[in-house]
PAMAR-794515 format. One line per field, with one value per residue: residue in one letter; x, y, z negated of N, C-alpha, C, O in turn. Coordinates in nm, 2 decimals, padded with zeros to 4 digits. Atoms other than C-alpha are relative to their C-alpha. Example, Ala and Ser with C-alpha at 12.3 -4.5 7.8 and 13.67 -1.06 7.14 Angstrom:
tike: c(A, S)
n.xx: c(00.09, -00.09)
n.yy: c(-00.12, -00.11)
n.zz: c(00.00, 00.00)
ca.xx: c(01.23, 01.37)
ca.yy: c(-00.45, -00.11)
ca.zz: c(-00.78, -00.71)
c.xx: c(00.09, -00.08)
c.yy: c(00.12, 00.11)
c.zz: c(00.00, -00.08)
o.xx: c(00.19, -00.03)
o.yy: c(00.12, 00.22)
o.zz: c(-00.07, -00.09)
This chain:
tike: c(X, X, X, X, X, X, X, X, X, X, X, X, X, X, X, X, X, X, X, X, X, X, X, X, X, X, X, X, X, X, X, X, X, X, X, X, X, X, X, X, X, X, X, X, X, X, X, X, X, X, X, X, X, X, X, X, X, X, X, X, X, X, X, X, X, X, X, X, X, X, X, X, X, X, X, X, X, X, X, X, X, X, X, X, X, X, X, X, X, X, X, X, X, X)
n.xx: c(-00.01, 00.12, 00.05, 00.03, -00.15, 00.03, -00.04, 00.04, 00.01, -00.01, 00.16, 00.03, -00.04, -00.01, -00.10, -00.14, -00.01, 00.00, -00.15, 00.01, 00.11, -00.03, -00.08, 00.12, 00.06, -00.10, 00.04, 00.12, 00.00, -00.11, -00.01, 00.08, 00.14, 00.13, 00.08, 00.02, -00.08, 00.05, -00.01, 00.06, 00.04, 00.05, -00.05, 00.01, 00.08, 00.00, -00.06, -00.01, -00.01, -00.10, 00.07, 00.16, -00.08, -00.08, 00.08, -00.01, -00.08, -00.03, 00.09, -00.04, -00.04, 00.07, 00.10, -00.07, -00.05, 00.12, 00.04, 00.12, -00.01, 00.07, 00.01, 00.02, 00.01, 00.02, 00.13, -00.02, -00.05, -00.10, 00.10, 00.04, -00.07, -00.02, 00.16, -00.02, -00.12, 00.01, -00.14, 00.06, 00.03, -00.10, -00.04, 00.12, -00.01, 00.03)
n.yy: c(00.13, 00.02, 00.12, 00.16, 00.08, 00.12, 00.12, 00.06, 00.17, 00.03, 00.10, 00.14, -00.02, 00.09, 00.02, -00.03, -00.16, -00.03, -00.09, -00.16, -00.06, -00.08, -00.09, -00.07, -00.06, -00.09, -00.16, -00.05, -00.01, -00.13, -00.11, -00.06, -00.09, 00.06, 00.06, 00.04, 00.09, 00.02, 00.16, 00.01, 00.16, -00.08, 00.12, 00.17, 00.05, 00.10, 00.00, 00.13, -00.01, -00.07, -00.09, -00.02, -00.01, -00.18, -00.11, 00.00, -00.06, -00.13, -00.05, 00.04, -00.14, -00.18, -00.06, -00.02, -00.24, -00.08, -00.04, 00.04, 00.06, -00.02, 00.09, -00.10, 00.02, 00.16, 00.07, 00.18, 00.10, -00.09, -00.06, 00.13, 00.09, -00.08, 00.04, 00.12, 00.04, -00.06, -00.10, -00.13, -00.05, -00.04, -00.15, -00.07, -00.02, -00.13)
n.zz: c(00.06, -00.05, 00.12, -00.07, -00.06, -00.08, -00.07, -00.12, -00.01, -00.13, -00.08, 00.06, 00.14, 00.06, 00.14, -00.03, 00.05, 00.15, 00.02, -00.05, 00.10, 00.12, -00.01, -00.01, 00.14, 00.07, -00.03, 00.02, 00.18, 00.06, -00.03, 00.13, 00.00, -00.10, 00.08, -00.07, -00.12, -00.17, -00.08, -00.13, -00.10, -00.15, -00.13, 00.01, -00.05, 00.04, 00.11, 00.10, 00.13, 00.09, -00.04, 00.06, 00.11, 00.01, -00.01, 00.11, 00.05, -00.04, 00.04, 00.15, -00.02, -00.02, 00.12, 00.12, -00.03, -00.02, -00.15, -00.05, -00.12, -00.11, -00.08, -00.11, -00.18, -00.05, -00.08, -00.12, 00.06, 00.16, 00.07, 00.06, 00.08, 00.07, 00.06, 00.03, 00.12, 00.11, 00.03, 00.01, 00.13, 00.07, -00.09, -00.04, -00.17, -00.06)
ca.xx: c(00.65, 00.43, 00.27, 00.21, 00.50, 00.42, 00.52, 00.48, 00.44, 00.57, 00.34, 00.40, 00.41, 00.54, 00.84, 01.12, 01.02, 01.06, 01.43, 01.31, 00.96, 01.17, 01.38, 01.07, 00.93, 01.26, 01.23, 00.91, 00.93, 01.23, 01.07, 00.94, 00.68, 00.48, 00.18, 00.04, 00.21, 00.07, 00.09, 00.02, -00.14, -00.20, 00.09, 00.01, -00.14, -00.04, 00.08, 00.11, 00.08, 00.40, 00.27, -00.01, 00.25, 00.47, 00.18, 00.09, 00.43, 00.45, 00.08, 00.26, 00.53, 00.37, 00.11, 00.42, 00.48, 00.15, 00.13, -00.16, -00.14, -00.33, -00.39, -00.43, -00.55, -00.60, -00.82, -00.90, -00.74, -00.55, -00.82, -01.02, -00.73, -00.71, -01.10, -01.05, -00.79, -00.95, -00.67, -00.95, -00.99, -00.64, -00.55, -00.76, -00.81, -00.89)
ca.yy: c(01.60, 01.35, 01.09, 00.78, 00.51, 00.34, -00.02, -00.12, -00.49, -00.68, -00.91, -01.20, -01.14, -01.46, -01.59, -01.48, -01.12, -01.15, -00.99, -00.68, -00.67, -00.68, -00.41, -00.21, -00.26, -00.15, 00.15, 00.18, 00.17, 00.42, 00.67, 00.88, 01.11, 00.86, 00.72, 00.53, 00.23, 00.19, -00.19, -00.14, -00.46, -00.23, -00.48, -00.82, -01.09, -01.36, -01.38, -01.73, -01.79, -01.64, -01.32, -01.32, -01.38, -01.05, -00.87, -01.00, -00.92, -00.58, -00.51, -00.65, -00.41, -00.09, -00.13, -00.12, 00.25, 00.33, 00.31, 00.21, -00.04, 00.02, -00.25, -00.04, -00.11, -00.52, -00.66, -01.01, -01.30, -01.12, -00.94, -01.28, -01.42, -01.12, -01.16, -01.52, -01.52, -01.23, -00.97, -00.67, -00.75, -00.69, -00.37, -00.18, -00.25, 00.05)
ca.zz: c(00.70, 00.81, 00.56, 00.82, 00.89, 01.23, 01.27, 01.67, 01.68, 02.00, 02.23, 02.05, 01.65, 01.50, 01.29, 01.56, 01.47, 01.09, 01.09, 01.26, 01.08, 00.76, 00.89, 00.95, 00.62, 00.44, 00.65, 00.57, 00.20, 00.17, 00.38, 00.05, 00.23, 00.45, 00.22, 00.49, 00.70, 01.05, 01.17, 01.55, 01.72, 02.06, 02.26, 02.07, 02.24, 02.02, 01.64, 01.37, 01.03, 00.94, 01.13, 00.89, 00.57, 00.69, 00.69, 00.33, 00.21, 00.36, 00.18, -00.14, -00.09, -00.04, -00.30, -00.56, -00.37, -00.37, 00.02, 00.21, 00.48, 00.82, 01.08, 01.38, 01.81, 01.75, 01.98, 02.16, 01.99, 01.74, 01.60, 01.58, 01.40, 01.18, 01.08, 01.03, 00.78, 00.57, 00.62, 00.61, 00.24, 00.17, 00.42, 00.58, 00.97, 01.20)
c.xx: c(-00.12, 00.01, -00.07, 00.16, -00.08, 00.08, -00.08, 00.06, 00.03, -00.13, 00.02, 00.06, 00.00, 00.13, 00.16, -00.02, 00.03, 00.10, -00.04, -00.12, 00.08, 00.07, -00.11, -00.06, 00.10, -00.01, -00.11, 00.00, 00.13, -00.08, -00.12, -00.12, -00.10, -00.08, -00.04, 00.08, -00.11, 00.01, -00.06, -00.01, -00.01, 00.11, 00.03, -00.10, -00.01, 00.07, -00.07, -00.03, 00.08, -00.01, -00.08, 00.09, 00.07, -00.09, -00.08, 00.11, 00.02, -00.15, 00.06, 00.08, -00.03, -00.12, 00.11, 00.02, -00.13, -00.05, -00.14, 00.04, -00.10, 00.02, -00.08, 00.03, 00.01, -00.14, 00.01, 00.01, 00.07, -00.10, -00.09, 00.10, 00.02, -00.12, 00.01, 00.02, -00.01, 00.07, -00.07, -00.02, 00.10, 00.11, -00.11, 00.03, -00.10, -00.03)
c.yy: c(-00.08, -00.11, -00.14, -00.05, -00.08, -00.10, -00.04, -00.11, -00.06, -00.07, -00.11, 00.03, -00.11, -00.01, 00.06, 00.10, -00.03, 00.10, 00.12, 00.06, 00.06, 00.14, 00.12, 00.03, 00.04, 00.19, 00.09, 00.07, 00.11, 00.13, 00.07, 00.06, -00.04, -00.09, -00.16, -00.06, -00.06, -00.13, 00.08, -00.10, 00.06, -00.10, -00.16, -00.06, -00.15, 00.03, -00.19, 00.03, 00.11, 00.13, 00.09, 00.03, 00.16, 00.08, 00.02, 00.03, 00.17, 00.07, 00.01, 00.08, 00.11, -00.01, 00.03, 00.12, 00.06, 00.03, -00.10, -00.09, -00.03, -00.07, 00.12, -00.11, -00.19, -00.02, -00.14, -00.12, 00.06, 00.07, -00.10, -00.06, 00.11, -00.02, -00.13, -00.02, 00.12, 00.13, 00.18, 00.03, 00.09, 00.14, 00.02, -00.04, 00.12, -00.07)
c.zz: c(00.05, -00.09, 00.09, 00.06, 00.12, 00.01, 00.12, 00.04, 00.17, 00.03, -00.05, -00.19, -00.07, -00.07, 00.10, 00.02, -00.13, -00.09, 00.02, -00.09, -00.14, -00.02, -00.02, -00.15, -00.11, 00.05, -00.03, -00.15, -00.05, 00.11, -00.09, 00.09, 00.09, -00.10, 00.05, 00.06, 00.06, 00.08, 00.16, 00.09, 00.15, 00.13, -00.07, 00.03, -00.06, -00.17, -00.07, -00.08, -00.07, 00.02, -00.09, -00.16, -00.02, -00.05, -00.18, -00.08, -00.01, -00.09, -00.16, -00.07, -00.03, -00.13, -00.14, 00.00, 00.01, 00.12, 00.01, 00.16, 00.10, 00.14, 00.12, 00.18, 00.01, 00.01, 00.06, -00.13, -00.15, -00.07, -00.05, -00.10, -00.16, -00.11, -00.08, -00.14, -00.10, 00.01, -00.01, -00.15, -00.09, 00.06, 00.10, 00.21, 00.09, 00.20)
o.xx: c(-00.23, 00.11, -00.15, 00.26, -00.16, 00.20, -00.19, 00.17, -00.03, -00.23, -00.07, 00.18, -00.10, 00.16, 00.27, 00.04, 00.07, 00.09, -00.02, -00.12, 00.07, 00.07, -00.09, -00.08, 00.06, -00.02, -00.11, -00.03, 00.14, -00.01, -00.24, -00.23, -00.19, -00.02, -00.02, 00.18, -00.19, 00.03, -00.16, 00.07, -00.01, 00.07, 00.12, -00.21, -00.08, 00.15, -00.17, -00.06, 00.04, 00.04, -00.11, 00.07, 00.06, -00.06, -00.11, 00.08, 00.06, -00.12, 00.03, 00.06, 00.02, -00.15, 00.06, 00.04, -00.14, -00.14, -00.20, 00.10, -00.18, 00.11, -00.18, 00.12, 00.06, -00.24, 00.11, -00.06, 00.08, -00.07, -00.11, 00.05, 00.05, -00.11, -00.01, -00.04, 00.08, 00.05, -00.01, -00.03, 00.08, 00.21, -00.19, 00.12, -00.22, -00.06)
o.yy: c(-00.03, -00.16, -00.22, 00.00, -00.17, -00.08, -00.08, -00.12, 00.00, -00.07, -00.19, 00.03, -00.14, 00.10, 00.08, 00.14, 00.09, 00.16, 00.21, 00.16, 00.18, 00.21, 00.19, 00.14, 00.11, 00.29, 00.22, 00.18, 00.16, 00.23, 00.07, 00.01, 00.02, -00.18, -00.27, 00.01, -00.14, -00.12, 00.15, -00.14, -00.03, -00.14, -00.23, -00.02, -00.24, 00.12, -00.25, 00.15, 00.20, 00.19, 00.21, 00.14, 00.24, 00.16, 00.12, 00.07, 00.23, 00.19, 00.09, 00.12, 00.17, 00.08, 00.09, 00.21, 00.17, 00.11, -00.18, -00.03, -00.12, -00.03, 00.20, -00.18, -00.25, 00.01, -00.20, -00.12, 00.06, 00.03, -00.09, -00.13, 00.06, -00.03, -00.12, -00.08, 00.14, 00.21, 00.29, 00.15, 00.17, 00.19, -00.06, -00.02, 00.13, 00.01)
o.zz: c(00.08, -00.13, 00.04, 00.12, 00.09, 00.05, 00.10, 00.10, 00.27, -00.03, -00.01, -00.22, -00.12, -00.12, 00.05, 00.12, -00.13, -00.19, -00.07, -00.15, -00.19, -00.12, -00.12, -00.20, -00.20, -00.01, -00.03, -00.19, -00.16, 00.10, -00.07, 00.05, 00.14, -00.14, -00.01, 00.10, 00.02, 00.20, 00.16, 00.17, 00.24, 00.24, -00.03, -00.01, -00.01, -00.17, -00.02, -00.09, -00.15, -00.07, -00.09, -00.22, -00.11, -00.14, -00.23, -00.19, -00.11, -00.13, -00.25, -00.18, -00.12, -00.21, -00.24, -00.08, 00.06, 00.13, -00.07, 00.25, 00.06, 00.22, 00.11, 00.22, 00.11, -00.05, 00.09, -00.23, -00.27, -00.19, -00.17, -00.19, -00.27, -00.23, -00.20, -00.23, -00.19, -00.08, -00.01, -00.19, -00.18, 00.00, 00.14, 00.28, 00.06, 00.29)
């Protein structure tokens, strides 16, 4: 059993991923024995606002399941935009 759900983020994380993100976070949230959900920034070079929104939903989510949400391998611009906008207060970035 393994207790981490990875989500791996394309190179541009904005509103014409939102379909697949939510797909991801349904997945995420039904699979009972992963605590942990894994965001992977490692191939994004660009994300938006609504980027920033998923990622507050998906934290909003998982805290109802008791998961933990894990910002994982953002660097560059994305990691500046991540700092920016706070998002270390509300999941943990790695």
């Amino acid at each position: 059993m393994d207790d981490q759900f990875r989500i791996r983020l394309p190179e541009r994380f904005d509103f014409s991923y939102h379909k697949t993100f939510y797909g991801h976070t349904y997945d995420a949230l039904n699979q009972n024995t992963s605590q942990e959900v894994i965001v992977d920034f490692s191939e994004v070079d660009y994300l938006d606002s609504s980027a920033l929104g998923m990622l507050v939903m998906l934290q909003k989510k998982c805290a109802e399941q008791n998961k933990k949400v894990v910002i994982e391998n953002a660097s560059g611009v994305p990691s500046e935009i991540l700092q920016v906008a706070n998002m270390g207060k509300i999941v943990e970035i790695r």
